[in-house]
DRENLUM-251629 format. One record per residue (C-alpha): y, z, x; residue in one letter. Coordinates in steps of 0.25 Angstrom, whole numbers, padded with zeros to 4 digits, always signed. Example, Ala and Ser with C-alpha at 12.3 -4.5 7.8 and 13.67 -1.06 7.14 Angstrom:
-0018+0031+0049a -0004+0029+0055s 
***
This chain:
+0048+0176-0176x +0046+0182-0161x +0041+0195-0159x +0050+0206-0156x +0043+0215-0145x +0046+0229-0143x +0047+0236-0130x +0035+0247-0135x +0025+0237-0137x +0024+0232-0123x +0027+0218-0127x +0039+0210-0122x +0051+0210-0129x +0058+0199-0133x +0074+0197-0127x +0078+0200-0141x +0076+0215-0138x +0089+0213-0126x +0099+0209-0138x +0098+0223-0139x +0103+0226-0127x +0114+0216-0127x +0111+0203-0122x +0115+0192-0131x +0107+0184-0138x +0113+0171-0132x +0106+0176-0119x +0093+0180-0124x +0093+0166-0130x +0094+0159-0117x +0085+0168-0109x +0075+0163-0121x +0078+0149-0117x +0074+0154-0101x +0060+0160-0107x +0066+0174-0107x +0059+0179-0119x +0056+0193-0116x +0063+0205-0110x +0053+0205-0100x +0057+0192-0096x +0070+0197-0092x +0066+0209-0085x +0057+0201-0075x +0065+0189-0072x +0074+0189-0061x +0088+0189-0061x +0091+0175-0055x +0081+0170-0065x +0090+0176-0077x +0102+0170-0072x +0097+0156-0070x +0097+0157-0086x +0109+0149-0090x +0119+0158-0098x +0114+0171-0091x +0122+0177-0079x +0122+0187-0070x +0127+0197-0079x +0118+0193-0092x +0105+0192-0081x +0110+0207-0078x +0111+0213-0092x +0097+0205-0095x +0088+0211-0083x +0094+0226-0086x +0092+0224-0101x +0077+0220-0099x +0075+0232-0087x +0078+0241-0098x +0069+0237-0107x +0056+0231-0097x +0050+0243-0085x +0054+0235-0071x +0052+0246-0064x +0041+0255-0057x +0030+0259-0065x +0017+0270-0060x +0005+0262-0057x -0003+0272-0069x +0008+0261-0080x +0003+0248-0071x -0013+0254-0074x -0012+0258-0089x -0004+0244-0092x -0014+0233-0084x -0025+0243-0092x -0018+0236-0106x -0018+0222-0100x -0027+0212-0109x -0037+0203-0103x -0042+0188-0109x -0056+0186-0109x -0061+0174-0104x -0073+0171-0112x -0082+0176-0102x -0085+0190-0099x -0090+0188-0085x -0076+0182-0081x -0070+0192-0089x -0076+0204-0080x -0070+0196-0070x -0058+0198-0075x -0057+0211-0078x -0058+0207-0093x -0053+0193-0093x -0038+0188-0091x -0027+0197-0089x -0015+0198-0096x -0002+0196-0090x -0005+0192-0078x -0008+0178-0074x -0023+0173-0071x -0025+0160-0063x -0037+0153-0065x -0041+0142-0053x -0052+0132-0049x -0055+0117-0049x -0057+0107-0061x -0068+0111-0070x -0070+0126-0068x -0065+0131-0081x -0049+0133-0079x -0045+0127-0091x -0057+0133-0099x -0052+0147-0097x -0038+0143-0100x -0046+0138-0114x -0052+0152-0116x -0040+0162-0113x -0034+0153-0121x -0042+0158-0134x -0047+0171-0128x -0032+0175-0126x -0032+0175-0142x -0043+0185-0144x -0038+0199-0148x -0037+0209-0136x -0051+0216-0139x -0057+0204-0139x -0053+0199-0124x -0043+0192-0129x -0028+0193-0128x -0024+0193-0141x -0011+0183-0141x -0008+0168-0140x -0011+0159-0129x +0000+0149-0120x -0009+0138-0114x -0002+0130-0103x -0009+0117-0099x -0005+0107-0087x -0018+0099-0087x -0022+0096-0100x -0034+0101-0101x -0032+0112-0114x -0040+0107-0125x -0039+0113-0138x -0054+0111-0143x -0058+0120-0131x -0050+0132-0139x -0056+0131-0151x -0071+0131-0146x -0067+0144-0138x -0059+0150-0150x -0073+0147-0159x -0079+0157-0149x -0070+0169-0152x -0070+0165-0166x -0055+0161-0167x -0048+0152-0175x -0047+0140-0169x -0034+0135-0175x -0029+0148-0171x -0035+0148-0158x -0027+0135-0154x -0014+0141-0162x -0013+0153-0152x -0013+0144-0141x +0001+0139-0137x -0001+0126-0128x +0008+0119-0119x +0003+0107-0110x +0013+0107-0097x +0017+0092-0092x +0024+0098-0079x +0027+0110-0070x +0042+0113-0078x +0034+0111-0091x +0024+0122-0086x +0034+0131-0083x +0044+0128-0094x +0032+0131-0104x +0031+0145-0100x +0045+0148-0105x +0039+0144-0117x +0030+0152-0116x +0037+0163-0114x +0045+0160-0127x +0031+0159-0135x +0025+0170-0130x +0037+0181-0135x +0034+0174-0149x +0020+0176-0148x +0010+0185-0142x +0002+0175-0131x -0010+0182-0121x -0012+0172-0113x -0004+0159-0106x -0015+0149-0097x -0008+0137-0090x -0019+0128-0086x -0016+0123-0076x -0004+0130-0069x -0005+0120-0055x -0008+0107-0059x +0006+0101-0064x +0012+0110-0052x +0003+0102-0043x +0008+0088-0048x +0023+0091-0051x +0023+0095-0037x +0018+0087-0025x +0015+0089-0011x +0020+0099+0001x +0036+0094-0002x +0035+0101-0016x +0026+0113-0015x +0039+0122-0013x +0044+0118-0028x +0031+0117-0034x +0027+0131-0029x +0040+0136-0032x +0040+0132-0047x +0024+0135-0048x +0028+0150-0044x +0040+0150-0054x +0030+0146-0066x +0020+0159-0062x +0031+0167-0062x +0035+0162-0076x +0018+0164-0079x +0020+0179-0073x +0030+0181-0083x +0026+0177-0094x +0012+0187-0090x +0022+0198-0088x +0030+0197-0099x +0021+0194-0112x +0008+0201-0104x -0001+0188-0106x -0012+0184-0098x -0006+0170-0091x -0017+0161-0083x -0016+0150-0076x -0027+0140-0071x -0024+0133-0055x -0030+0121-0048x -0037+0121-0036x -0034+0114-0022x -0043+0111-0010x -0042+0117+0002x -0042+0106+0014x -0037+0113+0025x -0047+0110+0033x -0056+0122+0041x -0051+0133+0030x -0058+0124+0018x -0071+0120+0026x -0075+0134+0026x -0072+0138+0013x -0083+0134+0001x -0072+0132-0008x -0058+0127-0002x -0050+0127-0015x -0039+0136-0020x -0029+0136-0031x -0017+0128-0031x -0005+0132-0032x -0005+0139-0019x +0001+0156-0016x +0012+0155-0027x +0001+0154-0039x -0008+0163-0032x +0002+0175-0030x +0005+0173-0046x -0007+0172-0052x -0013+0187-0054x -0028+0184-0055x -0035+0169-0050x -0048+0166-0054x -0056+0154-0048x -0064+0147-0056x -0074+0138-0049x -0086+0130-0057x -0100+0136-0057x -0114+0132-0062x -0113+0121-0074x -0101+0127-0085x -0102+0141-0077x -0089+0143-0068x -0085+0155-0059x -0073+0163-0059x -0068+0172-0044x -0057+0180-0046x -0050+0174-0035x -0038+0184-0034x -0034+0197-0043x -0027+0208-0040x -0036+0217-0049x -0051+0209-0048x -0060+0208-0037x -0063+0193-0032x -0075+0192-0041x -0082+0180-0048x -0090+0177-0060x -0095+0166-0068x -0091+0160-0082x -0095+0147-0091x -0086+0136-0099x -0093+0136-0110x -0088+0128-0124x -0083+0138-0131x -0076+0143-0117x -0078+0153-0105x -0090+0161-0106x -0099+0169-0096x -0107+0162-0087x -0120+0154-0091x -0132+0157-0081x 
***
């Protein structure tokens, strides 16, 4: 049975809570089917994105936005509320203290993180280890709730689970059980799969949602000059659905990116390393925090906190190690 949130509690509340105030249950049922699961849903989608929901018109779309202002703070609030609220927000850790410090105490909740850098240099390893860390209780760095794992390449591998879950003394079975997997064929697939996820996650309390990798069907579904428009078009219309799933269930959403060389010309001859993420200004502007991963000496790689709007551009060194990231090895 789905779990009725409360106002008080600071959880999102499910649409149910508007039958109270008059909208019909044949409505709610097809916001449902839109991935309206939440009256914060409501509250933050535009109004041109509620009517293009079949069966809801002008009027419904007016009565819905009004009903869900009551009930969710849209307005101004003193900087003092912003301060005591962000002191609440639950970091992940990342299996290494170093990258942790970092961090400011590992992966933020709800906000989105991306992680970016070339083959090799531990992307999907730390989408391995959020994905059990994310499981751990709250005091112990963890973020206490489910995990949504999306994956576009390929590369999750059950067996890396469960010699990281040993580490923390988990239950394996269980381990696996919390994670919700989904393996994405296309660029619609990837973002029909959040809809689902949205459903899921007013059932279930989830802490965190990695989508490894967010550019690599984007950068074969579309290709070329001619079709950059659409693909940067749908690519903004997918972080947005990522940023709203962060705002409304508070969960901690990463996303992992591909890297492309910079060849044009003089600019890249004086630059020791000419690469920078794919997906060009749209993903950049989204993504809250970007961290680069580059490889280091033997299993070691290193971390710079590429952009944030609370860290300083800093780096520090981890390891890959079998039973998942830990601090560097000298």
């Amino acid at each position: 049975m789905a779990q009725q949130y409360s106002i008080e509690d600071g959880k999102p509340m499910l649409i149910t809570y508007l039958e109270k105030s008059g909208i019909a249950a044949m409505d709610l049922k097809k916001l449902r089917e839109a991935g309206f699961h939440t009256v914060e849903s409501i509250a933050y989608a535009s109004k041109k994105h509620l009517l293009s929901i079949k069966g809801i018109s002008e009027t419904k779309a007016d009565k819905l936005m009004a009903e869900a202002a009551k009930l969710v703070n849209l307005g101004f609030t003193t900087a003092m509320d912003v301060h005591y609220r962000r002191q609440d927000i639950v970091t992940i850790t990342t299996g290494s203290k170093e990258l942790d410090k970092a961090l400011g105490g590992g992966i933020e909740t709800g906000s989105i993180t991306e992680i970016f850098g070339e083959f090799r240099t531990g992307k999907s390893q730390l989408c391995h280890m959020l994905s059990v860390t994310g499981q751990l209780p709250i005091d112990l760095g963890g973020g206490g709730g489910k995990c949504m794992y999306i994956d576009t390449e390929g590369t999750f591998r059950p067996s890396r689970i469960l010699s990281i879950a040993q580490r923390y003394s988990l239950d394996s079975e269980n381990a696996l059980d919390n994670i919700a997997y989904a393996r994405a064929y296309n660029t619609d697939h990837q973002s029909a799969l959040l809809l689902q996820a949205a459903a899921m996650m007013s059932e279930a309390h989830f802490s965190i949602l990695l989508v490894d990798s967010s550019m690599a069907l984007y950068r074969t579904d579309y290709a070329g000059r001619g079709e950059l428009a659409a693909r940067q078009a749908h690519l903004a219309q997918f972080l947005r659905q990522l940023q709203r799933l962060a705002d409304e269930f508070g969960i901690a959403v990463v996303i992992t990116n591909q890297v492309v060389a910079q060849v044009d010309g003089g600019a890249s001859m004086f630059n020791p390393d000419p690469k920078k993420p794919a997906g060009g200004n749209i993903i950049a502007h989204a993504s809250c925090t970007r961290l680069y991963l580059r490889k280091g000496r033997g299993e070691n790689r290193i971390c710079k906190i590429y952009d944030s709007p609370s860290l300083p551009e800093n780096e520090c060194t981890f390891c890959i190690t079998e039973d998942g990231i830990a601090d560097a090895v000298e």
